[in-house]
Backbone bond lengths (Angstrom), bond angles and torsions (degrees), N, CA, C in turn:
res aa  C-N    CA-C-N  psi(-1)  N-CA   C-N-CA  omega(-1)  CA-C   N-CA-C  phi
1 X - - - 1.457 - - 1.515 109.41 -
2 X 1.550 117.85 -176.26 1.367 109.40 -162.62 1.699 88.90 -144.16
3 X 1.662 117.69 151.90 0.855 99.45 -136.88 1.893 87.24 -155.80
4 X 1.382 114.47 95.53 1.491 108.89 158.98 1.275 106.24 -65.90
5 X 1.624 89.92 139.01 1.934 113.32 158.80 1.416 107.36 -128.11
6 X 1.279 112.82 109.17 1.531 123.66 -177.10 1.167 114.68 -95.33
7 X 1.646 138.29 153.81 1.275 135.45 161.79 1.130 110.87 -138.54
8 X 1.626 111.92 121.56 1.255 108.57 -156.42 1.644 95.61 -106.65
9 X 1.767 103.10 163.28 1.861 103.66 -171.84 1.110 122.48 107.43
10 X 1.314 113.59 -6.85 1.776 109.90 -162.53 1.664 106.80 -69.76
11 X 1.335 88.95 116.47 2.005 82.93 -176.41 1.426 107.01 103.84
12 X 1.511 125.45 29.63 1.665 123.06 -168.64 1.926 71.10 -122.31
13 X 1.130 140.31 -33.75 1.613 132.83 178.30 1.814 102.27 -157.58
14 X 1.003 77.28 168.73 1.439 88.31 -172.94 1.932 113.65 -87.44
15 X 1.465 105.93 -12.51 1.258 118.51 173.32 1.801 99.38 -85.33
16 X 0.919 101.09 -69.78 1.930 94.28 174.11 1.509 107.08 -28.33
17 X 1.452 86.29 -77.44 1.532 85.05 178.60 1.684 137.97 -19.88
18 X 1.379 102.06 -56.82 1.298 108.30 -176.97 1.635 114.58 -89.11
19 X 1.159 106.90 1.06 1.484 123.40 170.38 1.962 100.80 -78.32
20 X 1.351 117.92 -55.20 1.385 130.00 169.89 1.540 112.59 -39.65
21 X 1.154 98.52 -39.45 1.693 103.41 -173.28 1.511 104.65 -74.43
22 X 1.385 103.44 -47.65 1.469 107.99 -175.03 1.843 105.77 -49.01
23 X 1.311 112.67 -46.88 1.488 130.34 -170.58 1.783 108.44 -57.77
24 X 1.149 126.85 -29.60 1.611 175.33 -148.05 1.449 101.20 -105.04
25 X 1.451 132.81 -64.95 0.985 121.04 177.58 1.604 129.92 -126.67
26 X 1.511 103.87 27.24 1.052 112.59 173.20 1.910 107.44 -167.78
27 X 1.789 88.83 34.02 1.614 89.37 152.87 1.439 98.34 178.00
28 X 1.319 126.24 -171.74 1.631 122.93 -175.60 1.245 135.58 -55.12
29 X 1.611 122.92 3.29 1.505 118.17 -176.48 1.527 110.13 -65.80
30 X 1.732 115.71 110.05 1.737 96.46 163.23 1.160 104.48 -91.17
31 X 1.640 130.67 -12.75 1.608 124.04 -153.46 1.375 113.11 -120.44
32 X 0.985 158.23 143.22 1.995 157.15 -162.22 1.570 96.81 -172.54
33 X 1.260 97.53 126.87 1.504 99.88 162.06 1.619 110.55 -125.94
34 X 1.229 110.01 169.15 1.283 126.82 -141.62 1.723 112.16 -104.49
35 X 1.414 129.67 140.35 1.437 104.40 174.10 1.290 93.33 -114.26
36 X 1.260 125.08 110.84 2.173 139.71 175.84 1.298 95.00 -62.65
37 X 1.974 150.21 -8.37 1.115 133.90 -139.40 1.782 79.57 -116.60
38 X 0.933 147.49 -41.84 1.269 153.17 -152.03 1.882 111.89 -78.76
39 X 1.398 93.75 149.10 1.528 117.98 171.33 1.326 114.34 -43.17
40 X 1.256 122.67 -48.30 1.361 146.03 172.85 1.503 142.85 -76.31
41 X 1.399 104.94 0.55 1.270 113.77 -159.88 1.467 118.88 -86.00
42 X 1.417 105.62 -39.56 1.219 104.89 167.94 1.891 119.89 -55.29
43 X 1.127 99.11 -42.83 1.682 106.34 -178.23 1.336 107.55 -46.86
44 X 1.812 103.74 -51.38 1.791 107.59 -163.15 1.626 99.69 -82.22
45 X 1.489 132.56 -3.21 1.560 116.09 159.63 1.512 110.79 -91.88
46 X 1.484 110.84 -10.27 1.582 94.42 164.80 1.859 113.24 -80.89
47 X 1.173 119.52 -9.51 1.364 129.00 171.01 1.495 127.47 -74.42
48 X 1.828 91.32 -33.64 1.463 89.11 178.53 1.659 115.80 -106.58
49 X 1.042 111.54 -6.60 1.774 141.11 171.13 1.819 100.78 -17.33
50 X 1.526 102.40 -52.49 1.888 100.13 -178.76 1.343 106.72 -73.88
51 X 1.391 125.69 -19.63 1.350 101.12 171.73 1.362 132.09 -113.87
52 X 1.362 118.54 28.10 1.246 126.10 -167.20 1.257 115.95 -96.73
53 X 1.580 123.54 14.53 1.341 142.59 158.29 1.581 113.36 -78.13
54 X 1.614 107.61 -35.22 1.511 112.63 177.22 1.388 117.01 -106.01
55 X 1.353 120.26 16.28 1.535 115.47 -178.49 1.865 102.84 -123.55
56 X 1.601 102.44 -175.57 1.525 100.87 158.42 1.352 92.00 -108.76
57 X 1.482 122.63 129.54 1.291 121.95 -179.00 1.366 102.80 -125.91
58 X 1.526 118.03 108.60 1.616 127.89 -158.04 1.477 117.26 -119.61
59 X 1.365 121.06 -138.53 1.262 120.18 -161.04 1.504 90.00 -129.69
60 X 1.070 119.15 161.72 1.445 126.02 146.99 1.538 125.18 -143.57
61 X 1.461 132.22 84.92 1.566 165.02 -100.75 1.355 74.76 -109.35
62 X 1.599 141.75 127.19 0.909 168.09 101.81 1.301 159.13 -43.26
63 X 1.050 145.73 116.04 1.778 143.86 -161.64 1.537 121.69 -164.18
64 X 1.602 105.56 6.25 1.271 113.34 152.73 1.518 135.44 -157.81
65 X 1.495 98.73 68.50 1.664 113.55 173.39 2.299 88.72 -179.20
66 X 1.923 80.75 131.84 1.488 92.54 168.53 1.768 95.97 90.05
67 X 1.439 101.47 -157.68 1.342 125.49 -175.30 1.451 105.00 -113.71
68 X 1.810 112.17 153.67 1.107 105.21 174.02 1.585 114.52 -99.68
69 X 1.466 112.29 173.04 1.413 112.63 -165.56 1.734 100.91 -85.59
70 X 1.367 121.55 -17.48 1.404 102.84 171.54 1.403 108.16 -119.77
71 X 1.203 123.39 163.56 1.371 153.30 -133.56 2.380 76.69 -75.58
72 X 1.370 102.27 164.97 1.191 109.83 -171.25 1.836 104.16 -93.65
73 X 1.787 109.08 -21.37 1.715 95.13 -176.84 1.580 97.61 -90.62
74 X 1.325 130.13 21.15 1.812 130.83 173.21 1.740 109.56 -101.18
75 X 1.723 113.02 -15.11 1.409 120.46 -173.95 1.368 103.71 -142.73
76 X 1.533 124.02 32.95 1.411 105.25 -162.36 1.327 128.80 -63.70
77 X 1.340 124.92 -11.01 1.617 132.45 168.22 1.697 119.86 -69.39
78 X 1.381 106.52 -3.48 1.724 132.06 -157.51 1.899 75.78 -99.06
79 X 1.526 100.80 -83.87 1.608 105.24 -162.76 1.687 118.41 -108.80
80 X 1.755 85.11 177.04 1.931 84.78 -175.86 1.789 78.39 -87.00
81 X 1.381 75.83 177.92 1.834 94.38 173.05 0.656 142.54 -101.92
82 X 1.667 126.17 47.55 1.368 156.13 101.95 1.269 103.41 -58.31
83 X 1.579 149.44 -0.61 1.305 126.82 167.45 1.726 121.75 84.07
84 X 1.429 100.03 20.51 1.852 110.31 -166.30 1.373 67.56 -101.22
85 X 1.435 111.52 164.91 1.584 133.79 146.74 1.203 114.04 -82.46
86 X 1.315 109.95 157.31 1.618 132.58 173.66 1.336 117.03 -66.65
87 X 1.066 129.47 98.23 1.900 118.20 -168.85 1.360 113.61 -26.91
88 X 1.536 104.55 -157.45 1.707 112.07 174.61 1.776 95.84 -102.25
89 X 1.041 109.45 -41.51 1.433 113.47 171.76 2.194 115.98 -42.98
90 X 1.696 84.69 -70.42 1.588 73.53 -176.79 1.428 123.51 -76.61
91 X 1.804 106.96 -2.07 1.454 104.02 152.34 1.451 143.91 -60.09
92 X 1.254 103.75 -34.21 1.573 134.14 166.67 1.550 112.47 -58.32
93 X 1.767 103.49 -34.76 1.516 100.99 -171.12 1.459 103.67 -75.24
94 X 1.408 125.63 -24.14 1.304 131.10 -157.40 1.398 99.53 -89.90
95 X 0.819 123.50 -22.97 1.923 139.80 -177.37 1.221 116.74 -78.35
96 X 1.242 131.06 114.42 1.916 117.71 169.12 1.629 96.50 -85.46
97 X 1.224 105.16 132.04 1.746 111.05 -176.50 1.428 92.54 -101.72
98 X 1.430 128.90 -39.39 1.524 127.92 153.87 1.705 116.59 -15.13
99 X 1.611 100.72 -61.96 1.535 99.22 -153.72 1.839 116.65 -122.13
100 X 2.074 76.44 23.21 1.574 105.84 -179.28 1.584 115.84 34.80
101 X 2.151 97.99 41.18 1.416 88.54 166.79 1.923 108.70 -101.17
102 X 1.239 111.94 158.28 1.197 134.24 -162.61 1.581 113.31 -111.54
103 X 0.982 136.32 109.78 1.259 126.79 -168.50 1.551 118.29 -97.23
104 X 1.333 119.05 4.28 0.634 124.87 -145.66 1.960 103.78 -95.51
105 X 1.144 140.21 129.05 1.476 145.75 168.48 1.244 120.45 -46.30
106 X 1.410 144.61 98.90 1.471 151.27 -175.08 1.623 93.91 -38.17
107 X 1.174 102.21 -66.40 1.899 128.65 -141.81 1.454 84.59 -65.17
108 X 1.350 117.81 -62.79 1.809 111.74 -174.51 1.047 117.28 -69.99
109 X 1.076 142.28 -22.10 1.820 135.79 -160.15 1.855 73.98 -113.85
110 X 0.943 142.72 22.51 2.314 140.15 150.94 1.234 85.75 -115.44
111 X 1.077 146.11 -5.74 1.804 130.99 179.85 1.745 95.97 -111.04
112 X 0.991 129.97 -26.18 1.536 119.85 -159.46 2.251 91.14 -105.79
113 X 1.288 108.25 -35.45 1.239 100.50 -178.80 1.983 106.30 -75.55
114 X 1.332 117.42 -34.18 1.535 118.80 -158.36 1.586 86.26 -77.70
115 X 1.901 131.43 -34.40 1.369 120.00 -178.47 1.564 116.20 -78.46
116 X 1.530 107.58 5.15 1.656 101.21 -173.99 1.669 98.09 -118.12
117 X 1.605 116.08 -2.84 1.484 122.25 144.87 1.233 122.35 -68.49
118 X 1.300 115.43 -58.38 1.759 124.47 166.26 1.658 109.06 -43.82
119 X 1.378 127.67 -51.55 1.127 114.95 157.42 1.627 147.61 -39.63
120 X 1.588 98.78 -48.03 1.583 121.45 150.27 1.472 114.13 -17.24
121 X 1.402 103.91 -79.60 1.586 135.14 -171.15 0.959 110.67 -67.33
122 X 1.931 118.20 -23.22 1.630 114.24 174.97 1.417 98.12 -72.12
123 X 1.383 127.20 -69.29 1.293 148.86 175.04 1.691 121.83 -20.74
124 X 1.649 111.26 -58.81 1.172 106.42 -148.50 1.932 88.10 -119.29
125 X 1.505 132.73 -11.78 0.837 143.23 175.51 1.970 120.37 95.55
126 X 0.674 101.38 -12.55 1.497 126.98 161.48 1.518 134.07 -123.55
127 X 1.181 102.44 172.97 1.670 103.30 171.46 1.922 123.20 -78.79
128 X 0.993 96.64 174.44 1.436 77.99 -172.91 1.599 108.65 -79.80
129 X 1.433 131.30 -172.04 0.930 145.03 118.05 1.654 150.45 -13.53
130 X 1.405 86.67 -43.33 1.519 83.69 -160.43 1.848 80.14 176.74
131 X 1.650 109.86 160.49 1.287 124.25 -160.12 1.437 97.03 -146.10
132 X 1.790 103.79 123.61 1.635 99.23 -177.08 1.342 92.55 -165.97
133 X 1.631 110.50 142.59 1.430 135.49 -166.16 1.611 107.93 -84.60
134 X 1.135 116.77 123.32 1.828 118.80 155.32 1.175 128.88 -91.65
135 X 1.640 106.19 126.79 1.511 118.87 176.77 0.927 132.13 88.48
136 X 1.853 113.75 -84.70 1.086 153.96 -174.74 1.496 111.26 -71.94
137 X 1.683 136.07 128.35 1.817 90.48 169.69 2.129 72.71 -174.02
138 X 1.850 80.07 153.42 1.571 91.50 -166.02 1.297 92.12 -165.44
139 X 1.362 102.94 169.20 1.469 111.12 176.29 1.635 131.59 -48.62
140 X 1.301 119.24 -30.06 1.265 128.36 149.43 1.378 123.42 -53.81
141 X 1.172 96.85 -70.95 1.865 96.86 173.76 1.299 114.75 -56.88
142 X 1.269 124.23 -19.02 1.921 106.67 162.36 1.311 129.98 -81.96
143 X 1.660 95.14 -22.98 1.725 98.06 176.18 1.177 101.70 -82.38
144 X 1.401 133.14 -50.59 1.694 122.11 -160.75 2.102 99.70 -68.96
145 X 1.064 118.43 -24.17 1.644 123.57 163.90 1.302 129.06 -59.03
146 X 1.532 96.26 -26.40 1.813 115.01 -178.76 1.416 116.63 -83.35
147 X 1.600 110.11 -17.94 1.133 125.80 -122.70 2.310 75.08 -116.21
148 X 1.830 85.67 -70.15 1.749 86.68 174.05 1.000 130.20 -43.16
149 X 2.185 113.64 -30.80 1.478 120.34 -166.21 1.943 109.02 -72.28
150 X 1.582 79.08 -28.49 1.773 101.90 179.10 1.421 112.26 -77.99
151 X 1.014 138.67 5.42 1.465 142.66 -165.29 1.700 102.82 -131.16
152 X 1.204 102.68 -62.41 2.020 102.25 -172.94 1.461 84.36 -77.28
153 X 1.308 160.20 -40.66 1.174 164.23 -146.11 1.239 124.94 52.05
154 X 1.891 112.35 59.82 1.147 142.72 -142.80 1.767 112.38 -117.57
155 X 1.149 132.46 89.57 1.457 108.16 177.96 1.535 148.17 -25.55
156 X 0.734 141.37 136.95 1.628 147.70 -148.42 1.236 114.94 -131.67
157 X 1.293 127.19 102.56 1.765 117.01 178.43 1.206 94.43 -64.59
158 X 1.359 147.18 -19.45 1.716 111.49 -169.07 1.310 93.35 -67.60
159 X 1.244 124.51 -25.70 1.432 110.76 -154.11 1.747 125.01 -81.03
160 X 1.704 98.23 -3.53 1.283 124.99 178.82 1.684 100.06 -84.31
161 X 1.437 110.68 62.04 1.741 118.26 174.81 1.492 101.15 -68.33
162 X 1.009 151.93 -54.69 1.288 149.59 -169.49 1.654 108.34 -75.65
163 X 1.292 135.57 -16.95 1.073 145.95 158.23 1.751 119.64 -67.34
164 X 1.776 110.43 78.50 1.644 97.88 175.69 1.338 116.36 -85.78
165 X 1.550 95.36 133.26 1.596 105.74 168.70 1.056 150.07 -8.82
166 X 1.789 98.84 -47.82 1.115 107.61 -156.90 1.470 120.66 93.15
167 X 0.968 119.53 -179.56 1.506 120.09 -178.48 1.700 118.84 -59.28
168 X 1.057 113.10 -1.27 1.224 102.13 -177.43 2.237 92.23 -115.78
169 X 1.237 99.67 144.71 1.397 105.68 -178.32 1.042 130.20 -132.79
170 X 1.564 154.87 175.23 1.369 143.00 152.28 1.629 116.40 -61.47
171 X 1.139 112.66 93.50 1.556 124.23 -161.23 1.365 118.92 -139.35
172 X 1.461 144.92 127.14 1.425 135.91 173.81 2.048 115.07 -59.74
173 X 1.451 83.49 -0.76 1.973 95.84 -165.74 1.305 110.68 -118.67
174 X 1.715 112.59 17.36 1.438 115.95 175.72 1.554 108.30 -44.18
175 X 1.275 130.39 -25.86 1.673 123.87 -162.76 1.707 98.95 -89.29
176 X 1.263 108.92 -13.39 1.259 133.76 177.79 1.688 125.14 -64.49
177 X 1.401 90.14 -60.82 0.902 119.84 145.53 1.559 138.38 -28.57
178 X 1.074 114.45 -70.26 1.422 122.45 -179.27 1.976 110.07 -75.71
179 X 1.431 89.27 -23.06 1.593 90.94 176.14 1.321 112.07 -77.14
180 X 1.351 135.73 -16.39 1.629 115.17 -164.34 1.744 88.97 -128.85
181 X 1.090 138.18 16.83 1.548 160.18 141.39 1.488 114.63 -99.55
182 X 1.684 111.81 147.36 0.880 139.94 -144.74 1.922 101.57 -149.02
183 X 1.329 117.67 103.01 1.615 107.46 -163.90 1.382 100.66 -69.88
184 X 1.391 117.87 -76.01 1.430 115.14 -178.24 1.677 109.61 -25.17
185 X 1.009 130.84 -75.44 1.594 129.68 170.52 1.409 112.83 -8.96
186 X 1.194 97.68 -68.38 1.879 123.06 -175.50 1.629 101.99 -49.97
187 X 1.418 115.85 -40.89 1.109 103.43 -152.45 2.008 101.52 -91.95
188 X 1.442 95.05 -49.01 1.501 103.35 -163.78 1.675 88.32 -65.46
189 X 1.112 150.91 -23.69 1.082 144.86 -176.50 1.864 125.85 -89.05
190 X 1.378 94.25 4.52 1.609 129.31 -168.49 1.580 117.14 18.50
191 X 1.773 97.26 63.90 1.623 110.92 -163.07 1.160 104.53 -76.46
192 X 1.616 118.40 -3.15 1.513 108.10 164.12 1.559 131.79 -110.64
193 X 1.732 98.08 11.77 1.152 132.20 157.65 1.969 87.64 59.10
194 X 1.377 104.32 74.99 1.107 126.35 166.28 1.445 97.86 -83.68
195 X 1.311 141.83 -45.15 1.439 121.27 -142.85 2.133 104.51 -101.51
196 X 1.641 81.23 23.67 1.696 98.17 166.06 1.247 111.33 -110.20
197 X 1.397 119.68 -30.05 1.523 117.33 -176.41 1.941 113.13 -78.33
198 X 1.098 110.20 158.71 1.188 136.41 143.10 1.319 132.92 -33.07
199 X 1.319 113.67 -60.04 1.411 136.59 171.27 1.260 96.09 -140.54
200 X 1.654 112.79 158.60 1.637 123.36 173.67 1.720 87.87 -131.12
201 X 1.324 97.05 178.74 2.263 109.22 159.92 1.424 82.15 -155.18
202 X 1.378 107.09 129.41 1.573 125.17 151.97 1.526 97.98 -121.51
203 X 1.910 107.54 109.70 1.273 112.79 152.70 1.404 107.22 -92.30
204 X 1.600 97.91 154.72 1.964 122.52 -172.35 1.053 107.71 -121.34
205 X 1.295 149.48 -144.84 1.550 167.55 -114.50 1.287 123.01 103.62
206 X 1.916 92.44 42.73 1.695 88.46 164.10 1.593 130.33 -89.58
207 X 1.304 97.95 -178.08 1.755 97.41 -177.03 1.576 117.37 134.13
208 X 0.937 131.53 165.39 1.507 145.24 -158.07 0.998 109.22 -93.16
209 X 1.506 130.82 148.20 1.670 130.07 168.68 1.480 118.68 -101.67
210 X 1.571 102.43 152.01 1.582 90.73 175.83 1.967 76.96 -141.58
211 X 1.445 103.01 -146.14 1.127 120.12 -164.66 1.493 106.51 -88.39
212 X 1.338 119.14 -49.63 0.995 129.20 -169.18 1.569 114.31 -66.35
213 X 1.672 112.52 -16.70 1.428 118.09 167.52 1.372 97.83 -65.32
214 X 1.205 106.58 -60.29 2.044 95.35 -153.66 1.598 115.52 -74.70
215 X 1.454 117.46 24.00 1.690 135.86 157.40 1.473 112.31 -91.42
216 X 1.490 126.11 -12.16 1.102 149.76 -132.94 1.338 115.06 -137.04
217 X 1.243 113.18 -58.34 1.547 104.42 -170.82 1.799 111.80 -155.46
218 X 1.430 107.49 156.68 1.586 87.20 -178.88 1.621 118.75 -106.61
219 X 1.786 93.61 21.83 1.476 91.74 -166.57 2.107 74.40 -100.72
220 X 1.529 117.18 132.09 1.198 141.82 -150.53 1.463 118.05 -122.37
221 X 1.590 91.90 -100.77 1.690 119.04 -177.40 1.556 90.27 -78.40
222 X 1.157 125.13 -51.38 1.471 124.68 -176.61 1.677 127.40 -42.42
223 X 1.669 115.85 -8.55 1.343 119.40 -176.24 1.407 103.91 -103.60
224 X 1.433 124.32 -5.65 1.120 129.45 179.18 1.876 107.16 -92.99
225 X 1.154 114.41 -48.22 1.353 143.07 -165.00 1.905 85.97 -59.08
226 X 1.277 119.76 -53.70 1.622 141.44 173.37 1.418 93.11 -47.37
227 X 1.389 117.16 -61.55 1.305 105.55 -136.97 1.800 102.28 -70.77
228 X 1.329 98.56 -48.40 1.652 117.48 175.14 1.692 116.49 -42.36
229 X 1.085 108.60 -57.68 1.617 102.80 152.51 1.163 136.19 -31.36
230 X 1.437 111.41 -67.84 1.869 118.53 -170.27 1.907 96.37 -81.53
231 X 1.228 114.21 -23.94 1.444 103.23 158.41 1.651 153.66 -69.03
232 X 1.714 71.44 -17.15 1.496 101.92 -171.87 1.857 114.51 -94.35
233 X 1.845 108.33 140.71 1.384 123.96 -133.23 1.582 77.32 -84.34
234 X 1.405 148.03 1.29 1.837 119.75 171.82 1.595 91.76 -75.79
235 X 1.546 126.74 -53.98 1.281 133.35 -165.95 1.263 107.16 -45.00
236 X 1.478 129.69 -52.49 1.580 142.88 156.18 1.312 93.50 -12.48
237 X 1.674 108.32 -83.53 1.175 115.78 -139.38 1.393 114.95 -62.86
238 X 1.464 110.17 -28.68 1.586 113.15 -160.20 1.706 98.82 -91.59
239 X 1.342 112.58 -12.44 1.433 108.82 168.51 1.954 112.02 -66.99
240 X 1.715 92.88 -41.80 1.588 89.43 -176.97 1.836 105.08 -70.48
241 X 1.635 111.16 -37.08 1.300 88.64 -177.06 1.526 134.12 -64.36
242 X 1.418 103.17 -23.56 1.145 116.63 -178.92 1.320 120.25 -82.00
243 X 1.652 131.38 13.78 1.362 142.73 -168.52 1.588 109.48 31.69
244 X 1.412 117.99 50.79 1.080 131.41 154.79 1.506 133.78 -57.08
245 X 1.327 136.14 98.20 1.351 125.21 161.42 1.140 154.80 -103.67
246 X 1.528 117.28 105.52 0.978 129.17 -169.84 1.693 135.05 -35.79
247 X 1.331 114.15 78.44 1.432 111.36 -176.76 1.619 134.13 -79.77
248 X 1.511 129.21 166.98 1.599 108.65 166.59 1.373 95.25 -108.64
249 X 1.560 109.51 -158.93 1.091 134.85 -175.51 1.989 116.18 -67.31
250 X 2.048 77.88 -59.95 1.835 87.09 162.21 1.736 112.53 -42.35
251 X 1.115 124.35 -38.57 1.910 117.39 -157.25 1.343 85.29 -83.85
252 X 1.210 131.95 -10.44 1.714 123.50 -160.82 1.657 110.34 -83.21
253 X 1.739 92.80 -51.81 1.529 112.80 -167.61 1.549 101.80 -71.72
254 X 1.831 120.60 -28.02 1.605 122.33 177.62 1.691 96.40 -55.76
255 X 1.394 117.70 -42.42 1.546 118.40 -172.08 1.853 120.44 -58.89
């Protein structure tokens, strides 16, 4: 079978970051996408620059962590005015999930995602890879995502519906998540019965901590806990026993 390994964050700190790389070249990550909105970003695509011939090295479309890439009176329902985004939390508060209303602005959250693509392409010299949502995610954010993947003519994990995750999901309890799961478990025990499918996607959140993560995000101890796994030589092994192949995004969209 064939088998995305994603790592999502690349470019949310420079400790993640270089935790991703580690995952990259000395364990299963082929796929990382990128956050263009951050302090750091440029640094961590000059870091990952040698390997972006052998990975899918993509986007990851953003609207709640950091600053946004356009000015706050062009999206003002997006940010406060200083230009930070609204977490996933006080996004949620603004949302009735009850009455599946969405508060969210079509027109701004297609202007704030298409300028943090344009950024991409400023940055890394091309388009991305592959197109995938953080955190946060609602009926807006899938259409205006459907909409970019359909326009740059860019792959889209939402669009990988027949592709399950795995243990990690579109959920307000992702931190939740990772606490009462165990990856290695998940995997050598193939509880998502990968070694029936065709194709699998296991996205992660590995990578290293520094300071500037825990201002940032509450997924923590958990990118380390990731990283040690997909680095670690049983995971190796059961990929080779299992004639597993490791694909990116690029081998997906050739399909």
């Amino acid at each position: 079978m064939k088998l995305l390994v994603q790592a999502d964050d690349f470019g949310i700190t420079k400790a993640v970051s270089l935790g991703i790389l580690h995952g990259i070249t000395n364990g299963i990550v082929k796929n990382t996408g990128l956050f263009t909105n951050m302090d750091c970003s440029k640094e961590c695509v000059d870091l990952i620059r040698p390997y972006i011939d052998d990975i899918g090295f993509g986007i990851d479309l953003n609207l709640s962590t950091g600053f946004s890439v356009l000015n706050h009176d062009l999206i003002p329902t997006l940010t406060k005015e200083n230009n930070q985004f609204y977490s996933s939390s006080e996004n949620r508060m603004m949302d009735n999930e009850d009455n599946n209303f969405d508060h969210l602005n079509y027109d701004e959250v297609y202007l704030e995602f298409n300028a943090q693509i344009k950024k991409f392409i400023e940055l890394v010299g091309k388009k991305p890879d592959y197109i995938h949502n953080h955190a946060y995610f609602t009926k807006t954010i899938f259409d205006v995502t459907k909409r970019l993947s359909y326009e740059y003519e860019i792959p889209c994990s939402i669009d990988l519906g027949e592709f399950n995750m795995g243990w990690y999901s579109h959920s307000k309890d992702l931190e939740k998540q990772y606490n009462e799961n165990n990856l290695k478990e998940y995997l050598l025990e193939d509880k998502n019965e990968y070694l029936n499918k065709e194709i699998g996607l296991l996205v992660t959140h590995c990578g290293y901590m520094d300071a500037d993560l825990l201002k940032l995000s509450s997924f923590t101890t958990c990118r380390i806990k990731d990283l040690e796994v997909i680095t670690s030589l049983e995971i190796k092994e059961w990929i080779i026993k299992n004639n597993i192949e490791l694909i990116t995004y690029k081998q997906l969209k050739e399909r």
